[in-house]
C-alpha positions in Angstrom: 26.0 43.9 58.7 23.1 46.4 60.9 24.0 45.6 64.6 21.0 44.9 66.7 19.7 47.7 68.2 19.3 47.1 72.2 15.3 47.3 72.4 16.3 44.4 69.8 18.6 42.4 72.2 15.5 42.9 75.1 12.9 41.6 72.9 14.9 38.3 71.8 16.2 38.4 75.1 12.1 38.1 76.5 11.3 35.6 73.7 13.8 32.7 74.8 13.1 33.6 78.4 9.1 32.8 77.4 10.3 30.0 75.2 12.3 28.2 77.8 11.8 29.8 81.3 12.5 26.5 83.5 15.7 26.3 81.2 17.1 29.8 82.3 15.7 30.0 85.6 18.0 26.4 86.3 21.0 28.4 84.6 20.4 31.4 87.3 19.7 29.5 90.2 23.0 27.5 89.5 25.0 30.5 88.4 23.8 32.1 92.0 24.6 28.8 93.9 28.2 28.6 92.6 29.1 32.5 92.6 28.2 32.5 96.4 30.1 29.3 96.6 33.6 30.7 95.0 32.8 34.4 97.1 33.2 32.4 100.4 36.3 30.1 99.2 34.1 26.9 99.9 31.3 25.8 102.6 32.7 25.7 106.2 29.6 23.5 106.7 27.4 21.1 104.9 25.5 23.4 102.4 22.0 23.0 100.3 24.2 25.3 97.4 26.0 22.4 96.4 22.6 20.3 95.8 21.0 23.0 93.9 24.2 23.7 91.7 24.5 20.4 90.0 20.7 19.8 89.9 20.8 22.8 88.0 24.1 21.5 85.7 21.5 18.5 84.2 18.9 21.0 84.4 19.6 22.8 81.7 20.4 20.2 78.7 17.4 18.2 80.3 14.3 21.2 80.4 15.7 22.2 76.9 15.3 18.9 75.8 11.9 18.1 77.1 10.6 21.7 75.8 12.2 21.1 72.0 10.4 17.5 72.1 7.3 19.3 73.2 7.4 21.9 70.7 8.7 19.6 67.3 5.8 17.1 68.7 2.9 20.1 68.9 2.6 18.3 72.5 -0.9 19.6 74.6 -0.5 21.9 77.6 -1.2 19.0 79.8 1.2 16.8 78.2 3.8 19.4 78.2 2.6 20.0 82.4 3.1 16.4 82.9 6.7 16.0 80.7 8.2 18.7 82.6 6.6 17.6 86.5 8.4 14.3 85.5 11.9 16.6 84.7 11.3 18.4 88.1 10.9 15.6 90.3 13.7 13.8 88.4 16.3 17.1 89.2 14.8 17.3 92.9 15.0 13.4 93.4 19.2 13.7 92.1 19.8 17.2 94.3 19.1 14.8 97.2 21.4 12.5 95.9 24.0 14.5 96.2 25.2 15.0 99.7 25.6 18.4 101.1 29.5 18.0 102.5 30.5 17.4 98.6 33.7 19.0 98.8 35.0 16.2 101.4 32.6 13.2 99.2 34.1 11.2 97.3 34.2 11.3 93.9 31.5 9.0 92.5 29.3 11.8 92.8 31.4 14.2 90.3 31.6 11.1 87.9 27.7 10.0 87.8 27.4 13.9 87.7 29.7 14.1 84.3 28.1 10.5 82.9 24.4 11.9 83.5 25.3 15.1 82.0 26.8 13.3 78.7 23.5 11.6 78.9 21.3 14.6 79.0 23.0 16.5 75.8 22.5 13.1 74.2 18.5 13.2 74.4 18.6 17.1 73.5 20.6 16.0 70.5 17.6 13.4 69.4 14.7 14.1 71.5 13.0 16.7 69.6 12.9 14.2 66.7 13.0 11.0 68.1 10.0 9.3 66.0 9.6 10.0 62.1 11.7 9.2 59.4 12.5 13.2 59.2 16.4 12.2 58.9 17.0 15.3 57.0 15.4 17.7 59.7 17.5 15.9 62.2 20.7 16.2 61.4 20.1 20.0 60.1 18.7 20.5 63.9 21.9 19.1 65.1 24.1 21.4 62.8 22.5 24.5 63.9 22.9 23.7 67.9 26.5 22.5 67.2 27.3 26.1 65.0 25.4 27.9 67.8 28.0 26.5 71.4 30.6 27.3 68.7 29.3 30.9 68.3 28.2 30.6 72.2 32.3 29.9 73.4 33.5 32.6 70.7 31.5 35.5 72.4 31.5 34.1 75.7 35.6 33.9 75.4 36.0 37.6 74.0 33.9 39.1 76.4 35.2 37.1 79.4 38.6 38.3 77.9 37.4 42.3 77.3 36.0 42.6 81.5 39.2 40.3 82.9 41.1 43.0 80.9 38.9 45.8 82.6 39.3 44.2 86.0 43.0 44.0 85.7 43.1 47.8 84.8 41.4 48.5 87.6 43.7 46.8 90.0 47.0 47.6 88.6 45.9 51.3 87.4 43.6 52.3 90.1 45.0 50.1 93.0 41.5 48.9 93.7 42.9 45.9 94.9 40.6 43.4 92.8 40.7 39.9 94.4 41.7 36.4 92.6 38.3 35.1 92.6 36.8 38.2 91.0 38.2 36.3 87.7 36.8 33.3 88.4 32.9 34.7 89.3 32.7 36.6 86.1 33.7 33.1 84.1 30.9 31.4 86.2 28.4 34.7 85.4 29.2 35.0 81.6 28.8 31.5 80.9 26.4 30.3 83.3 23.9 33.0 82.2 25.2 34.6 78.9 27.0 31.3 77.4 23.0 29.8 78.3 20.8 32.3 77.2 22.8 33.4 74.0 23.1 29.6 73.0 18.8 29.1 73.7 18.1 32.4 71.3 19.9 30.9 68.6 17.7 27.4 68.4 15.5 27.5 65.7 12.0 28.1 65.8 10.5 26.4 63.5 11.6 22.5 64.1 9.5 21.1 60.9 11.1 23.3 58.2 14.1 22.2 58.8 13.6 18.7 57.0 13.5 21.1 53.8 17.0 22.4 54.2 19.0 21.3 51.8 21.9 23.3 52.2 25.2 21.4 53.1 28.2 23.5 54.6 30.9 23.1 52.1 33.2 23.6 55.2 31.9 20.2 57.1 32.9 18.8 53.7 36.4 19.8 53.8 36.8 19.0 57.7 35.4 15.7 57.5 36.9 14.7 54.0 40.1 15.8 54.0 41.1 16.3 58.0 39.6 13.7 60.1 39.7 10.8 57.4 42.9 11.1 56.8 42.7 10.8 61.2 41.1 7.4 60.5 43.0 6.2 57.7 46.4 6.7 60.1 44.5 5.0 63.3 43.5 2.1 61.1 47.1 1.3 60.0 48.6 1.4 63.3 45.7 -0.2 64.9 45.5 -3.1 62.5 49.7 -3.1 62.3 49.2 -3.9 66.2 47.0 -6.2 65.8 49.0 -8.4 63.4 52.1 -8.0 65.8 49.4 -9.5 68.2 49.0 -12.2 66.3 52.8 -13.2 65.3 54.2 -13.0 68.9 50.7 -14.2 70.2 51.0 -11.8 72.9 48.0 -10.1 74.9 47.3 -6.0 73.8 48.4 -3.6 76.0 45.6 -2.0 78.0 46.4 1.2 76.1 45.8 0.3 73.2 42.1 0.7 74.1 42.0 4.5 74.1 43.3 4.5 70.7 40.3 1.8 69.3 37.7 4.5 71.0 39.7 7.7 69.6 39.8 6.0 66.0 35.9 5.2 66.5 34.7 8.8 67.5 36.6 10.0 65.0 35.1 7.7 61.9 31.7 7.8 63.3 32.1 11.5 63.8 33.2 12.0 59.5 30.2 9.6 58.7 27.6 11.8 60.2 28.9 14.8 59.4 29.1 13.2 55.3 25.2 11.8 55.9 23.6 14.1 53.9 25.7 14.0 50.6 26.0 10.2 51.0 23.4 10.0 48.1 24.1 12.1 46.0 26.0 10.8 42.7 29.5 12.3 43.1 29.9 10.8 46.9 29.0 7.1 46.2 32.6 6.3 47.8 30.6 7.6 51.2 28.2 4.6 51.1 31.0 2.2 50.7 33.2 3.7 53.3 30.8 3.5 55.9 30.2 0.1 55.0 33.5 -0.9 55.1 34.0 1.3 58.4 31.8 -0.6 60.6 33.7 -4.5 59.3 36.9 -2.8 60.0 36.1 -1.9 63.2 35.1 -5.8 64.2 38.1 -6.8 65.0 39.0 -3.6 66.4 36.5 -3.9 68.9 37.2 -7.8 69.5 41.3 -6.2 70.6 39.6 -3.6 72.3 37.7 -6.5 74.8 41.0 -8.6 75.4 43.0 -5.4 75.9 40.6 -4.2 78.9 39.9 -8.2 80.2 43.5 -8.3 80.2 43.3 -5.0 82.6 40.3 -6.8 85.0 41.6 -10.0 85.3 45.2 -8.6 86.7 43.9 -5.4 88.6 40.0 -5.4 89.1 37.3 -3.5 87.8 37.1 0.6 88.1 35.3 2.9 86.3 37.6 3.4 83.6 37.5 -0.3 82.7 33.9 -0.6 82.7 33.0 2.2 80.4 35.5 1.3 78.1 33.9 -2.0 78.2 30.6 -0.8 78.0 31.6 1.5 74.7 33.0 -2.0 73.0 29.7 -3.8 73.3 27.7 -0.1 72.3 30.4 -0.6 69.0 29.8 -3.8 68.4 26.1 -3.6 68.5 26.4 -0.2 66.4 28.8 -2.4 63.8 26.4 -5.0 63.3 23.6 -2.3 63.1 25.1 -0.2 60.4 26.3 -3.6 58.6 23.0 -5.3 58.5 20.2 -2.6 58.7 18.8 -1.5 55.6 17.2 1.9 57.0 20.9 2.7 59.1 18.9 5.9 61.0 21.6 7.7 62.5 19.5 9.1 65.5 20.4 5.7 67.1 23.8 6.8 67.7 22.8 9.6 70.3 19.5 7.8 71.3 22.2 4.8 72.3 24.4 6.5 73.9 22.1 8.3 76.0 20.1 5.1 77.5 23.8 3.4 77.9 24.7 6.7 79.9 22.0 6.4 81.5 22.1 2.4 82.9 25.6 2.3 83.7 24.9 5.3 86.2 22.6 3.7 88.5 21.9 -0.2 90.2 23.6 -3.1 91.1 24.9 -3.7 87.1 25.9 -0.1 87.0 30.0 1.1 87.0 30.1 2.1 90.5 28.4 -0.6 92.2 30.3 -3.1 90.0 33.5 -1.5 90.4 33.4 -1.0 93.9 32.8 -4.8 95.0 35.4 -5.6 92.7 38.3 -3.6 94.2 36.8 -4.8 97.8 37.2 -8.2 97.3 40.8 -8.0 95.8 41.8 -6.0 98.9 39.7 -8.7 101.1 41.9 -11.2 99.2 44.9 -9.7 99.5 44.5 -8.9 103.4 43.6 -12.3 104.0 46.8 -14.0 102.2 48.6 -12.1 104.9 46.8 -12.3 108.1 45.8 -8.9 108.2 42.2 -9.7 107.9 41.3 -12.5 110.1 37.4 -13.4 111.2 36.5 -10.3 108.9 38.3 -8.2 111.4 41.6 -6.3 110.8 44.2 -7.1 112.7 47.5 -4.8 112.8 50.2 -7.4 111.0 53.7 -8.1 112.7 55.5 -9.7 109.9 56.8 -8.2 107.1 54.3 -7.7 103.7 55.6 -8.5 100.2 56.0 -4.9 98.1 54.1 -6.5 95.5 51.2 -6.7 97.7 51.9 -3.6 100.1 51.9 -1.7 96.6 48.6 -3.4 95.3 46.9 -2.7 98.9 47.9 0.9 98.8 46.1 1.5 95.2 42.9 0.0 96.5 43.2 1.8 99.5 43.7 4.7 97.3 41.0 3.8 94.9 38.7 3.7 97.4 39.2 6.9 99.4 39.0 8.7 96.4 36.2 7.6 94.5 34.0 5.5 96.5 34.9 5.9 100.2 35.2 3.0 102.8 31.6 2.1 103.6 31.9 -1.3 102.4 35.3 -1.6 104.7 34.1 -0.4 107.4 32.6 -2.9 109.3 36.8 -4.5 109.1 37.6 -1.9 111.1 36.4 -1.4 115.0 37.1 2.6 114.6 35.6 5.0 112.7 37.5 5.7 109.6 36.4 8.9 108.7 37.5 12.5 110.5 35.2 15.0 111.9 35.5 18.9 111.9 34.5 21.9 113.2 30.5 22.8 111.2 29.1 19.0 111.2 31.9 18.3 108.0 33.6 15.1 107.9 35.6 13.5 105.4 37.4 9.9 104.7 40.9 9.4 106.9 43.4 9.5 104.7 45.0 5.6 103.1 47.9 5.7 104.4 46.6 6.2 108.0 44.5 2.7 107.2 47.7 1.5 105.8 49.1 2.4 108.7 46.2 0.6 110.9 47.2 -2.7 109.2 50.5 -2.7 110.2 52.0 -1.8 106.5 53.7 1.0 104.7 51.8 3.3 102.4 53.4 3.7 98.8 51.7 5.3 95.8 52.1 4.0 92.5 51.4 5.3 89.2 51.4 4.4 85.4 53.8 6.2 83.1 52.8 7.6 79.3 56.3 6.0 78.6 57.1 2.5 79.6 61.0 3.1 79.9 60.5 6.6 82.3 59.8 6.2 85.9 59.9 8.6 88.6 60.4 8.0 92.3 59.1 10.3 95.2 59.1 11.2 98.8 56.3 11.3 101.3 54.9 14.7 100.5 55.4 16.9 103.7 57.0 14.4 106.0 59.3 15.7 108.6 63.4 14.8 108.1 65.9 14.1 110.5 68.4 17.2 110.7 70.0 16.0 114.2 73.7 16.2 113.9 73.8 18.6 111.1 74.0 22.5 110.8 73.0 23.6 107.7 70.8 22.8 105.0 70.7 23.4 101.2 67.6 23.3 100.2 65.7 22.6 97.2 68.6 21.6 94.7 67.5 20.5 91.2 69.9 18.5 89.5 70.3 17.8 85.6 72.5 17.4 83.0 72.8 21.2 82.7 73.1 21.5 86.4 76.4 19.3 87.3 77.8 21.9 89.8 77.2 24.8 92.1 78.9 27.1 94.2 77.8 28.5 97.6 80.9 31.2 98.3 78.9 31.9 101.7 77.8 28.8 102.8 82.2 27.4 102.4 80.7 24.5 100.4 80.4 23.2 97.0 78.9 20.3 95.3 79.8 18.5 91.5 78.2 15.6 90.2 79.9 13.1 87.7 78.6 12.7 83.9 75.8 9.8 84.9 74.7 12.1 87.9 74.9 9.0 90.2 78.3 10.3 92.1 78.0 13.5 94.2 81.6 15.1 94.9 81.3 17.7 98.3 83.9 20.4 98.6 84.7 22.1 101.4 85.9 25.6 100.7 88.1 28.4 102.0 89.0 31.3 100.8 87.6 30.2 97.3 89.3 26.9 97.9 88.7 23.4 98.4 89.8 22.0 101.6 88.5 18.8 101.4 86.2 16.1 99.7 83.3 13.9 100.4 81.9 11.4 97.7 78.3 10.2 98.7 77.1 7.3 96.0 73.7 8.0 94.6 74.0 5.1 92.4 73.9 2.8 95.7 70.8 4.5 96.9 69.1 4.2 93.1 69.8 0.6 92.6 68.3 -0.5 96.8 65.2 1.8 95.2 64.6 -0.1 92.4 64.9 -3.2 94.0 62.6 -1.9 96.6 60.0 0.0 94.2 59.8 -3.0 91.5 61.6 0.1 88.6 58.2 1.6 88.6 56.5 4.9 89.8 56.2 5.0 93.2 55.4 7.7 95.7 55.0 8.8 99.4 58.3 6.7 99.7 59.8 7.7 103.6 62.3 10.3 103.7 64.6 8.1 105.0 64.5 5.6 102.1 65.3 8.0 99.9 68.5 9.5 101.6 71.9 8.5 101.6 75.1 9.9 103.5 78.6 9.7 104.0 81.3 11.9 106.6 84.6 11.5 106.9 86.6 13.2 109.5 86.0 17.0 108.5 82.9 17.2 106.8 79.0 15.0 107.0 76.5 15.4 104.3 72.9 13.6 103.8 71.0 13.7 101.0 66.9 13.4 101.0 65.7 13.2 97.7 62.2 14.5 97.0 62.0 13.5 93.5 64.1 11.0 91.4 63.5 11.1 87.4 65.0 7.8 85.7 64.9 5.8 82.7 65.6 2.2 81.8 68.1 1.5 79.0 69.6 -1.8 78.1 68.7 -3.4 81.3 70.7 -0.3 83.1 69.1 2.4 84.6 70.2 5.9 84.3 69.4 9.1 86.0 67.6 12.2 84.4 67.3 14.4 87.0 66.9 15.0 91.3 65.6 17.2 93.2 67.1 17.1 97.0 67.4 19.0 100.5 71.5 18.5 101.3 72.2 18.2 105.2 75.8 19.5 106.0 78.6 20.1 108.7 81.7 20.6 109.2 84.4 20.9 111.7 86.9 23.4 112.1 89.3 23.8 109.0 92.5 22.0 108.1 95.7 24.4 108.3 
């Protein structure tokens, strides 16, 4: 194979510049933006860098788009003026969108930043050939962009690989002293620029010929025949074996069970498109019928997929999450009864779909984040007005004690809200500010458990575990303990089934733990040997936890609720627990593992 010669490289190199100059300009300007961004470790003030970056981020699949739909359509110069004004104003309108503190904003604006991105590789995926019945020339244009980001990553992960190498010769060889974030700016440089610019020279020219391709990857066979069907074939039997244990026990899904009805529907659509273009031919007739077949299989599917998620709303609200997954159960049942009925079955409406259902559920009143938002505001306005804490649409500090059931469902909203959405919608509960100003005009949302704190309640984190019988309990993260009383401190112990004892020949002290790591035996030593015992009972401590905590996981717990001591006349010892790993097992629970800080002291030895 003849390696391009560099006058070569610089010609192609000028070509896609002149082919799609708004395109690369929007991958510079955001390459720039973000380099300048890591180089200074963040904005000590609001910055315009951060508008500019992620305009830039949707102005790339957008302006390539717009310039392949101009060319494939033989658009005029004015038309082609006026399609990519409209693209402009559209990136300028969303850069001042985005607010210009964004590393203290909450997260919304990351999310409607990832779902209007999805949304833009969607209409570069169609746009170019969105009218016609040129089906052929479709998904061939799809192929080559999908074979060029493969080819794009490869190179862009070798070389980023070859100058990291350079870099750390340089520092470890040279003593040059190369910073961190050197690493990280040439990731951002080789594939904001290089990744962009290699992946536009490899687009074809020539949009028309490619509905006379009639070459078929024998690869794309073999992946989609005889690797992900066999994916689908296994998702169906557990899906549909679920589904009939639904039906014997007559018992609502699980809200997991959700994730696996999308995974097993990416994956099937995913084979069929990749099979469209041999589904005619005579020795893949079974392709025809399993798509058929596909989209009635996935009815009921999708039917388990809306009570599994309802089940989800009705008990905890809707977020984001919820919605979308919502959302992708009507766009499959509309795409089942499409496929089912439709004589023509054009498979551009998949991308075309999914790009206008990007696309409304980022914006107005029906969209995720409005919806969402008032959702989880009106459980929390429930919930504080059960118990008096919000009285007259004021919050009022309560004095009697909260239910942990409802301090743990206030403490996720509270959560929820910081974090995604901040508290605008709360604030006018609240006679003080609750956000924080600093030092260059930045502010940023006070933190939930300082509101938790306002209303008179403790703060506790709760999470959901991957497996129902595990569940981990932790401490306030960087909260202060109480050492009064005691003069020395192990710290940092981690505690398993492989670590039952240890030794501290300096310290005079010693430590072994029983077989179900819930009894801890202290030894004081002398000379190598033990002088006396203490027993301190972690089981006690476990059990008050889990009756506290619900035998869920729970965080930001108070140190003292997750200590437990015992003295006796020559020796005192507390335990704080940072982190408490547990299972559930025949309606016991036993202990995996601990981490702790030990507290000690001791009084002069026994002769």
């Amino acid at each position: 194979m003849k390696l391009p010669s560099i006058q070569q490289v610089v010609q192609d190199s000028s070509r896609t510049f002149l082919r799609f100059p708004f395109v690369i300009i929007a991958a510079v300007a955001g390459t720039v933006c973000a380099l300048i961004l890591v180089d200074y470790e963040g904005p000590h003030a609001a910055t315009v860098l951060f508008n500019i970056l992620w305009a830039s981020v949707l102005g790339i699949p957008l302006l390539t788009g717009v310039r392949l739909a101009a060319e494939k359509k033989k658009w005029s110069g004015t038309v082609r003026f006026v399609a990519n004004s409209i693209a402009l104003i559209l990136l300028i309108g969303y850069a001042f969108s985005v607010p210009s503190d964004l590393a203290d904003a909450p997260d919304i604006h990351l999310i409607r930043l990832l779902v209007l991105a999805v949304a833009c590789h969607f209409f570069v995926a169609f746009a170019p050939f969105s009218g016609g019945s040129n089906l052929n020339g479709f998904w061939q244009y799809n192929r080559s962009l999908f074979y060029r980001i493969l080819s794009a990553i490869l190179f862009s992960v070798v070389l980023y690989a070859g100058f990291s190498l350079a870099l750390a010769a340089l520092d470890h060889l040279f003593g040059m002293n190369v910073p961190g974030k050197r690493y990280l700016e040439l990731w951002i440089l080789i594939n904001g620029i290089f990744t962009t610019w290699f992946f536009l020279a490899g687009i074809p020219q020539d949009l028309d010929s490619l509905e006379h391709l009639t070459d078929y990857p024998k690869g794309i066979k073999i992946f989609a025949q005889y690797i992900l069907f066999p994916l689908v074939f296994v998702y169906v039997v557990i899906l549909y074996a679920y589904l009939a244990k639904i039906l014997i026990v007559w018992d609502w899904p699980q809200g997991w069970v959700s994730k696996l009805i999308l995974g097993f529907s990416a994956t099937g659509i995913l084979s069929l498109l990749l099979l469209h273009p041999i589904r005619d031919r005579a020795e893949n007739v079974w392709i025809g019928k399993v798509s058929r077949w596909f989209y009635v299989v996935l009815i009921p599917l999708v039917v388990m997929l809306f009570f599994a998620v309802w089940r989800r709303i009705s008990e905890y609200g809707t977020t984001e999450g919820r919605y979308i997954a919502m959302a992708l159960g009507v766009w499959l049942a509309a795409m089942a009864v499409y496929f089912i009925l439709s004589r023509t079955k054009n498979i551009r409406v998949i991308p075309a779909s999914l790009c206008v259902l990007s696309l409304l559920v980022s914006y107005g009143p029906w969209g995720m984040f409005d919806v969402s938002e008032k959702s989880q505001v009106e459980r929390l306005r429930g919930l504080l007005t059960r118990d008096s804490i919000l009285v007259d649409g004021e919050v009022r500090k309560t004095e009697t004690p909260v239910t942990y059931e409802a301090t743990k469902q206030i403490s996720s909203i509270l959560t929820y809200l910081h974090d995604i959405h901040g508290y605008d919608r709360i604030q006018p509960w609240f006679h003080e500010s609750l956000r924080t100003d600093f030092a260059g005009g930045l502010s940023a949302a006070k933190e939930p458990g300082l509101l938790a704190k306002m209303m008179g309640i403790e703060y506790v984190t709760v999470w959901q575990s991957s497996a129902a019988d595990w569940f981990a309990l932790n401490a306030k993260y960087n909260a202060a303990i109480d050492v009064e009383g005691y003069d020395r401190m192990l710290c940092a112990q981690h505690i398993n089934a492989s670590e039952m004892k240890k030794d501290f020949p300096d310290e005079s002290i010693a430590y072994r733990l029983n077989a179900g790591l819930d009894t801890m035996t202290f030894l004081a030593t002398r000379d190598g040997k033990a002088v006396d015992s203490l027993l301190v009972d972690v089981r006690q401590l476990l059990d008050k936890l889990v009756k506290d905590y619900g035998n869920t996981n729970a965080g930001n717990i108070p140190p003292d609720k997750m200590s437990v001591s015992n003295a006796n006349g020559y020796m005192k010892v507390k335990v704080y627990f940072r982190h408490i790993d547990a299972r559930r097992r025949d309606n016991k629970v036993i202990l995996n593992s601990f981490e702790a800080d030990i507290l000690y002291a001791t009084n002069k030895p026994k002769h």
